[in-house]
C-alpha positions as CSV (number, residue, x, y, z in Angstrom):
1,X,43.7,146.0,-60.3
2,X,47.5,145.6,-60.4
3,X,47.3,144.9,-56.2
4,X,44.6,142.3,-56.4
5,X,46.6,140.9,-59.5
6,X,49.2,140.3,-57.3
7,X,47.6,139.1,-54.6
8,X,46.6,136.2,-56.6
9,X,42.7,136.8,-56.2
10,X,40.6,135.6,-59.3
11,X,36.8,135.1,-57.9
12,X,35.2,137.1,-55.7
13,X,33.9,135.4,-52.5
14,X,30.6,135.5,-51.5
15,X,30.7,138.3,-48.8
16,X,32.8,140.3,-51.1
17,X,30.3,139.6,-54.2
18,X,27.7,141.3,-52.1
19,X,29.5,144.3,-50.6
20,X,31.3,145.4,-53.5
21,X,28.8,146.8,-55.4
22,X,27.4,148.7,-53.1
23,X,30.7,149.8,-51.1
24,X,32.7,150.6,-54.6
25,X,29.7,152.9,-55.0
26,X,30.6,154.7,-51.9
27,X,27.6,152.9,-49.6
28,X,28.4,152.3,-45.8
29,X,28.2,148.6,-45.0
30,X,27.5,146.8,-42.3
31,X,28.5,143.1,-43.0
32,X,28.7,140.0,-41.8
33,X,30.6,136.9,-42.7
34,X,32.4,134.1,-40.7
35,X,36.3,134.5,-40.6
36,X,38.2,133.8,-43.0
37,X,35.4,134.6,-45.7
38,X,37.7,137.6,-47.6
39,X,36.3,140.4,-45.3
40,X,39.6,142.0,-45.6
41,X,40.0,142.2,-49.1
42,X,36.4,143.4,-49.6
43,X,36.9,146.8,-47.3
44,X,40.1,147.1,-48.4
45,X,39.4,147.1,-52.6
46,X,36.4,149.4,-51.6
47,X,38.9,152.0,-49.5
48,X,41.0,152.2,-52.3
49,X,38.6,152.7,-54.7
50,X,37.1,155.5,-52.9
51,X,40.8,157.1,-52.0
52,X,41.5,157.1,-55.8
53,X,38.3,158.4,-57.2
54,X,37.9,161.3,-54.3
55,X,41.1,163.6,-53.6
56,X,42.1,164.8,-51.1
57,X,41.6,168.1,-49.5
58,X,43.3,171.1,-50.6
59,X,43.8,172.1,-46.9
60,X,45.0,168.5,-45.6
61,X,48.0,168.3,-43.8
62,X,50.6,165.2,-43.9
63,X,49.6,164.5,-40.5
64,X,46.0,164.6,-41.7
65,X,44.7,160.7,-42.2
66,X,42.5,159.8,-44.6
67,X,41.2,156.4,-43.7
68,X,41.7,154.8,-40.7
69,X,41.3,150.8,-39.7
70,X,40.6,149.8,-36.5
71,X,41.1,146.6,-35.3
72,X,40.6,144.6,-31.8
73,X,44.2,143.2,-31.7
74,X,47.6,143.8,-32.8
75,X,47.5,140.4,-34.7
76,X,45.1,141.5,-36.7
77,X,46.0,145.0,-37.4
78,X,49.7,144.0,-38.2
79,X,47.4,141.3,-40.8
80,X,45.4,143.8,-42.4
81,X,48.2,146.2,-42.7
82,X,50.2,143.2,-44.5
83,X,47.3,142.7,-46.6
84,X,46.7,146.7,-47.4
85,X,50.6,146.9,-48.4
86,X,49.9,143.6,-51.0
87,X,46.4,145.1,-52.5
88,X,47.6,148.3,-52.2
89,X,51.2,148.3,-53.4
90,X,50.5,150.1,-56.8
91,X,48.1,153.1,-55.1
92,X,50.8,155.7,-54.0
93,X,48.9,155.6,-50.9
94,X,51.1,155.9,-47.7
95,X,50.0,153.2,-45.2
96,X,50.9,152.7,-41.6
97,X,50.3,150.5,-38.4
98,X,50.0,151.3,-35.0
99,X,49.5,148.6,-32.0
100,X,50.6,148.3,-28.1
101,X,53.3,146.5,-26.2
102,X,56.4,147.4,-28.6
103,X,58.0,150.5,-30.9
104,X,56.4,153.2,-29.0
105,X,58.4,156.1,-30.6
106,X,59.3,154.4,-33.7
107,X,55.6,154.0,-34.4
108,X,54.9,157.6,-33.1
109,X,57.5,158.8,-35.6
110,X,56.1,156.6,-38.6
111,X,52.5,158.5,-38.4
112,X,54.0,161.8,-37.5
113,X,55.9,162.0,-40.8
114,X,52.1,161.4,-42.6
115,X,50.3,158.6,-43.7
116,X,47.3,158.7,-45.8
117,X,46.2,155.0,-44.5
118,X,46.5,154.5,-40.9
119,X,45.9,150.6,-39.1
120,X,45.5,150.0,-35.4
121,X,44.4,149.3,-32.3
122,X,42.2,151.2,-30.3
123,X,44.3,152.8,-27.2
124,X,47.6,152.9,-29.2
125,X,45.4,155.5,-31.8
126,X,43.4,157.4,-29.1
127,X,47.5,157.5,-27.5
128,X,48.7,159.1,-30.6
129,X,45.7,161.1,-31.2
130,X,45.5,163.1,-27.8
131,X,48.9,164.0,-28.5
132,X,48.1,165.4,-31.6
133,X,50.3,162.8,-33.8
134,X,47.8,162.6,-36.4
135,X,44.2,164.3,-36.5
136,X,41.2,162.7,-38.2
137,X,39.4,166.2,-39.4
138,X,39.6,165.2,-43.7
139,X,39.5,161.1,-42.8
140,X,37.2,160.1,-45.7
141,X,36.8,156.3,-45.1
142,X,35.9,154.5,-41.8
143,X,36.8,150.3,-41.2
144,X,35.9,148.7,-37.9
145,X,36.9,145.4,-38.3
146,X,35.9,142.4,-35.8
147,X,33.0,144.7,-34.2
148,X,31.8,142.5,-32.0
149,X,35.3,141.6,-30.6
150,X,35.1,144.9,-29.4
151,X,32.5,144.9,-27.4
152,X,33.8,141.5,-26.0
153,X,36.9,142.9,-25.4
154,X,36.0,146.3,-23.7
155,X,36.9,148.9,-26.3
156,X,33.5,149.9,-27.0
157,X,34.0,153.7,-25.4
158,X,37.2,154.1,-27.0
159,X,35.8,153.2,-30.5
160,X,32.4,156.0,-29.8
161,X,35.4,158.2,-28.5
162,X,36.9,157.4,-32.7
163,X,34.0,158.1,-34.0
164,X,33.2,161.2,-32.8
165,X,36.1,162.5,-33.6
166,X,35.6,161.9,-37.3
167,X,33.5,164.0,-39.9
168,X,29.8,163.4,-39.5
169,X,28.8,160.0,-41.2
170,X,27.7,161.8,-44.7
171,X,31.3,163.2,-45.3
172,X,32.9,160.1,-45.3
173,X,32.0,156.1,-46.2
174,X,32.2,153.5,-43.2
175,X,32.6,149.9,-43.7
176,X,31.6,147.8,-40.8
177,X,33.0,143.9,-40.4
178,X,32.1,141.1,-38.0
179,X,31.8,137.9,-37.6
180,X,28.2,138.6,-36.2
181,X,26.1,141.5,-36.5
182,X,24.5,141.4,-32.7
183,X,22.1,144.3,-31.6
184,X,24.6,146.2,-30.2
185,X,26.6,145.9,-33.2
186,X,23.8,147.2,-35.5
187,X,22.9,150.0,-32.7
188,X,26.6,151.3,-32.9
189,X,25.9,150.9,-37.3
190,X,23.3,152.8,-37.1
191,X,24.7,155.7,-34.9
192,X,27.5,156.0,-36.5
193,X,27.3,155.3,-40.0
194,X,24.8,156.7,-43.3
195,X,22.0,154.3,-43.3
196,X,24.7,151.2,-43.9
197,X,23.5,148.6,-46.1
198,X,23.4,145.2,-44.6
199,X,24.8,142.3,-45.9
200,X,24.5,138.8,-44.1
201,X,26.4,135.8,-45.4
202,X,24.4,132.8,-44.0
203,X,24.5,134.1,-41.1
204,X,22.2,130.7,-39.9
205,X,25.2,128.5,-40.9
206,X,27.3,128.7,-38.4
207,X,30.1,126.3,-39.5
208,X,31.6,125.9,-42.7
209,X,30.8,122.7,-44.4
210,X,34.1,121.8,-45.4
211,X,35.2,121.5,-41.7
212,X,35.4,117.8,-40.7
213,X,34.1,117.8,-37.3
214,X,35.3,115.1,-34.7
215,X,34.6,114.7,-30.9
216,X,36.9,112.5,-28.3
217,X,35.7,112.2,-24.9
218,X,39.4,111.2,-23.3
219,X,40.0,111.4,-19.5
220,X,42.4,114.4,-17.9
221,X,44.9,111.4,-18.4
222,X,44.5,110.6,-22.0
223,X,44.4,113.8,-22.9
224,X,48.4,114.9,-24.1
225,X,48.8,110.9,-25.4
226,X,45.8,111.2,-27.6
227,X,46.7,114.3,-29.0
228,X,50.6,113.2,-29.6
229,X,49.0,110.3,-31.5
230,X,46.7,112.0,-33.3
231,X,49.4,114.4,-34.5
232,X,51.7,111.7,-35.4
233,X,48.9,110.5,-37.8
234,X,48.1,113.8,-39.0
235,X,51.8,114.6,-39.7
236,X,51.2,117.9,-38.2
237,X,52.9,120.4,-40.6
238,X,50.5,123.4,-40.0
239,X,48.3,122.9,-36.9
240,X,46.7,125.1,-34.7
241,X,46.1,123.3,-30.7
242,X,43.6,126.1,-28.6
243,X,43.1,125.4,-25.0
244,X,41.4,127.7,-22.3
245,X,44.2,129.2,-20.4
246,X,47.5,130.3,-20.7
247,X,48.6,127.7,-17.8
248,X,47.7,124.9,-20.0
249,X,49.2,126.4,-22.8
250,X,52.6,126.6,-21.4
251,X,52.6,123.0,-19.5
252,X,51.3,121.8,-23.3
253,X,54.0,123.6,-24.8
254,X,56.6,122.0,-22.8
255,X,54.9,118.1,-23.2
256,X,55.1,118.5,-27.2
257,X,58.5,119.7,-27.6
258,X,59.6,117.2,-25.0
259,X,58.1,114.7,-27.4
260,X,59.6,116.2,-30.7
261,X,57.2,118.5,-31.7
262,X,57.9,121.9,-33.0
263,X,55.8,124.1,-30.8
264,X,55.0,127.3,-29.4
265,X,52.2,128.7,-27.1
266,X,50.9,131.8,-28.1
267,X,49.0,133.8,-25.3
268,X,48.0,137.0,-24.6
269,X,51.0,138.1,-22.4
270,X,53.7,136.9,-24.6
271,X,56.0,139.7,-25.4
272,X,54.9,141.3,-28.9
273,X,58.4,140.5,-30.8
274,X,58.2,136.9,-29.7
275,X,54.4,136.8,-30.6
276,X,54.9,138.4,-34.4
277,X,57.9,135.9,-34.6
278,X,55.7,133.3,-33.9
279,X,52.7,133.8,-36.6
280,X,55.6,134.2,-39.0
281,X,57.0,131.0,-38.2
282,X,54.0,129.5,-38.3
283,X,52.8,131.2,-41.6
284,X,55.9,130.2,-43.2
285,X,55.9,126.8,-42.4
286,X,58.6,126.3,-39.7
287,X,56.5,126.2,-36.6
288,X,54.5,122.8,-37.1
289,X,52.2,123.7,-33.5
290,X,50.8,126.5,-32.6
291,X,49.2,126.8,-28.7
292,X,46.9,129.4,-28.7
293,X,44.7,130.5,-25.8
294,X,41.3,132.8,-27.8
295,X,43.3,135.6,-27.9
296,X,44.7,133.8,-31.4
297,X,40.8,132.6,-32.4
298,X,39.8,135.6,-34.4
299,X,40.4,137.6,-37.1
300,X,44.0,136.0,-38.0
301,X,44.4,135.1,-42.0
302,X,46.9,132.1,-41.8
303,X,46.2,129.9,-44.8
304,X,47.0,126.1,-45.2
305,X,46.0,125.3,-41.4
306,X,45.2,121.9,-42.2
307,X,44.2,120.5,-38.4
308,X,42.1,122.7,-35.6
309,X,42.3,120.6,-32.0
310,X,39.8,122.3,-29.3
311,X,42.5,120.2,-26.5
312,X,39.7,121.9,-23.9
313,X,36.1,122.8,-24.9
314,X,35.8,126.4,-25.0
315,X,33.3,127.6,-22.6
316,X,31.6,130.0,-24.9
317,X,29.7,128.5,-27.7
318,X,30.6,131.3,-30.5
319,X,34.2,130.7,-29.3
320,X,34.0,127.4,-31.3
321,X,33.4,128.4,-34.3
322,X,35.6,131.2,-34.3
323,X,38.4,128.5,-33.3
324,X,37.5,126.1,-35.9
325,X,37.1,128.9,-38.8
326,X,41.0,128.4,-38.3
327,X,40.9,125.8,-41.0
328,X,39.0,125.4,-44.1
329,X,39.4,129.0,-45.1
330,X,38.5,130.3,-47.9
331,X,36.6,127.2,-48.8
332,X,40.0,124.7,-48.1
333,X,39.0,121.6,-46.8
334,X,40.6,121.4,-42.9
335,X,39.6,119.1,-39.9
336,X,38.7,120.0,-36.4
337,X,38.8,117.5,-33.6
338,X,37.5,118.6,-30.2
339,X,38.2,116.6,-26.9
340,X,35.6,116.5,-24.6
341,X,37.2,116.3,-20.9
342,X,35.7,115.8,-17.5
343,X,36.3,119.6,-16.8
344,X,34.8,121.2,-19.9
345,X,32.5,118.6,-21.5
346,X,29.4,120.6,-19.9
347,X,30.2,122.9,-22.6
348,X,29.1,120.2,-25.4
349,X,25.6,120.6,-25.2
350,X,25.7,124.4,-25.8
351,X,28.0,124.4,-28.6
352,X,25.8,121.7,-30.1
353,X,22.8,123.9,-29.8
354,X,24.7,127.1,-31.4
355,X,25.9,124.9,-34.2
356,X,22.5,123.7,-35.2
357,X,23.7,119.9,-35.1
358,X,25.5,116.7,-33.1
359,X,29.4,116.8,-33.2
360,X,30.3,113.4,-34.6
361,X,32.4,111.5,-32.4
362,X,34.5,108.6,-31.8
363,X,36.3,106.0,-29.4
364,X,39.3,106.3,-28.6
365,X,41.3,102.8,-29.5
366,X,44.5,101.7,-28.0
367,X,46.5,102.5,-30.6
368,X,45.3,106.2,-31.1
369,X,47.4,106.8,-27.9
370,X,51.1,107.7,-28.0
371,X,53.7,105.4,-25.7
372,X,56.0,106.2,-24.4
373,X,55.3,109.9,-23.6
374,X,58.1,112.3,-22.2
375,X,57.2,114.2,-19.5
376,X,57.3,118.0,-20.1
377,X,59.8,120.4,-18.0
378,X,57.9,122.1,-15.1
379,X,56.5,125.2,-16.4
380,X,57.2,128.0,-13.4
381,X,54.5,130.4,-13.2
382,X,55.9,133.9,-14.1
383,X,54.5,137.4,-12.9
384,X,52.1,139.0,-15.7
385,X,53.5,141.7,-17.4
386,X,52.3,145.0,-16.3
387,X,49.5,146.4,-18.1
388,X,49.8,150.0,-19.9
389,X,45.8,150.7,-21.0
390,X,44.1,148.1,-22.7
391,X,43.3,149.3,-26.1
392,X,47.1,149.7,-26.8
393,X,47.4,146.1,-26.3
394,X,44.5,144.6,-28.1
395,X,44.4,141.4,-26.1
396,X,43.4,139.0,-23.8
397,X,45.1,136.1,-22.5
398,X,42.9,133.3,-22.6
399,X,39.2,132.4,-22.9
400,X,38.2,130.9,-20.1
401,X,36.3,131.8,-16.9
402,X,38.6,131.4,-13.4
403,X,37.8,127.9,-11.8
404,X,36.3,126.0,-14.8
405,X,33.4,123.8,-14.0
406,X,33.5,120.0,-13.3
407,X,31.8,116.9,-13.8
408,X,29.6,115.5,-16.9
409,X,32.4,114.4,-19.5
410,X,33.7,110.7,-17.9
411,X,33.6,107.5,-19.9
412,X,32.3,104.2,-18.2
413,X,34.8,102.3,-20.8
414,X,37.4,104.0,-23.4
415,X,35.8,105.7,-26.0
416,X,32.6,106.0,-25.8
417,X,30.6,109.1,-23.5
418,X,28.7,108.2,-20.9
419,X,25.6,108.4,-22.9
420,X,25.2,111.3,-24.9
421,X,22.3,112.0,-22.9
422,X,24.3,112.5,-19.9
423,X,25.8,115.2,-21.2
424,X,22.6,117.0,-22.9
425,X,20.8,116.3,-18.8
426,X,23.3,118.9,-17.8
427,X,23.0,121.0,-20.6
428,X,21.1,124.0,-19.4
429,X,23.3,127.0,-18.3
């Protein structure tokens, strides 16, 4: 209680109203919520409780874990383990993180010295495990946070290669988090948990209501002045830009600092020190901009984001919504404006089906365009990074498919689409 004192929590949220009860009395769970919803705190209260209440082993070595957390991406199991460290702070429970692309031996040395909690991603902890760093044989609680992301990000053999490695499903509790709870997330549930109870939080709903949604249809041209202006009306302090690849992220990047702006583009090959640097900066307040590419769109806790701009459609409906969750979190108010560009507005009519309802939109009026725009520095285009295996890294560099489509978003006059029924005549995919 002293943890989630300090952690300033009060009232329960809705997904953690209906998993507590049944995870603080040591039920698996299978839940789903969308981001930002307090999925964290809710396995994380339930671990503890069921850490504190059940000892440990007689026989359990310091090198034997007893809960482990595994998460898609090092942003998000370097969040979590900043989150465990808050709520769990007053436990005497030991908690470390693993994750790719930096500290290879200092992280190797953490978990060798013993850890009762252990966070990470999914090739850094089969890594550690092979080589007998740590050993899951008296693990007595099970999180899989972000399932779904692991299926869409390949690790799906390395997590069945976790889990069965651990004690058979009735020797410990498993808690099982996603944003949603697909078949082949429920068919992993129930193969690898006790008879999990399921917990859906409107799972129909699949925007917040507090999100004010906006729509521009701007040409390729348009694009960087409109979204200078709008930030210049916005007084960007805390805003999150997402586009589809890292190229755009860097050549945006350059065009907003060139124009004053505070900004950094965060994609999935950026070198892990520069990247945790980053989030903090932008947590704390002095990064006003932050560029992501999709590899940013899930699972991160960054309060306050007042402003989510989609500056290109994403190309996969659900990839919306997890972008705009960014804002409004934990029922915050937040706005998220989307433009809708020649080269992605063929998107539009899927997102609108997945949301369940038309994206307001609006002209686009002289004066929501920035003058006087400085050019951006060329951006060169760098060799990627090698890769090391890809569970260690937890990432992916952008969201988009190579060679994104054309046509269906031009405007015969500024402002208004085409027609929105242009757009819904190409809407099939």
């Amino acid at each position: 209680m002293a943890g989630i004192k300090q952690a300033g929590f009060v009232d329960c949220t809705p997904i953690q109203a209906q998993t507590l009860p049944a995870a603080l009395a040591g039920r698996d769970i299978a839940g789903q919520a969308q981001t930002g919803t307090g999925k964290t705190a809710a396995f994380l209260v339930a671990l503890y409780q069921s850490l504190l209440t059940r000892p440990a082993p007689a026989n359990r070595t310091p090198t034997s874990i007893r809960a482990l957390i595994v998460a898609p991406t090092r942003e998000l199991a370097v969040q979590i383990h900043h989150d465990a460290l808050t709520l769990g702070a007053h436990t005497g429970l030991k908690h470390s993180v693993v994750f790719g692309g930096i500290d290879y031996e200092k992280q190797r040395e953490e978990v060798a010295a013993g850890c009762d909690v252990l966070v990470g991603t999914p090739g850094r902890l089969i890594d550690y495990f092979k080589q007998h760093v740590f050993d899951l044989r008296h693990a007595q609680v099970l999180v899989l946070d972000e399932a779904d992301r692991m299926f869409d990000l390949g690790f799906i053999a390395d997590i069945r290669y976790i889990l069965r490695r651990l004690p058979p499903p009735e020797r410990r509790q498993s808690m099982l988090f996603s944003a949603t709870l697909s078949q082949r997330v429920l068919e992993l549930a129930y193969e690898h948990m006790n008879n999990p109870e399921t917990v859906r939080i409107e799972p129909d709903k699949m925007t917040v209501d507090s999100v004010r949604q906006m729509m521009y249809y701007p040409s390729m041209e348009e694009k960087v002045p409109l979204l200078i202006g709008l930030l210049h009306r916005s007084e960007a302090v805390r805003t999150m830009v997402f586009v589809n690849t890292k190229r755009t992220a860097e050549r945006l990047e350059s065009s907003l600092k060139a124009n004053g702006f505070s900004a950094q583009a965060l994609s999935g090959d950026v070198p892990q020190n520069k990247r945790l640097r980053f989030l903090r900066d932008f947590h704390e307040g002095k990064l006003a901009v932050l560029i992501a590419t999709d590899v940013a769109s899930r699972g991160l806790h960054i309060p306050d984001v007042s402003h989510v701009f989609n500056f290109d459609l994403p190309q996969d409906p659900p990839d919306y919504v997890h972008r705009i969750g960014r804002t409004a979190r934990a029922g915050a108010e937040g706005d998220a404006i989307s433009f809708a560009c020649e080269e992605y507005a063929v998107s539009l009519p899927d997102i609108e089906t997945y949301v369940g309802h038309k994206i307001p939109f609006s002209s686009i009026s002289p004066e929501l365009l920035a003058t006087g725009v400085v050019a951006g520095a060329p951006v060169h285009r760098s060799r990627p990074h090698g890769g090391g295996r890809p569970g260690g890294g937890g990432g992916r560099s952008g969201g988009s498919r190579p060679g994104g489509r054309q046509g269906g978003g031009g405007r015969d006059r500024r402002g208004s689409p085409p027609g929105r029924s242009s757009h819904r005549s190409r809407g099939g995919r």
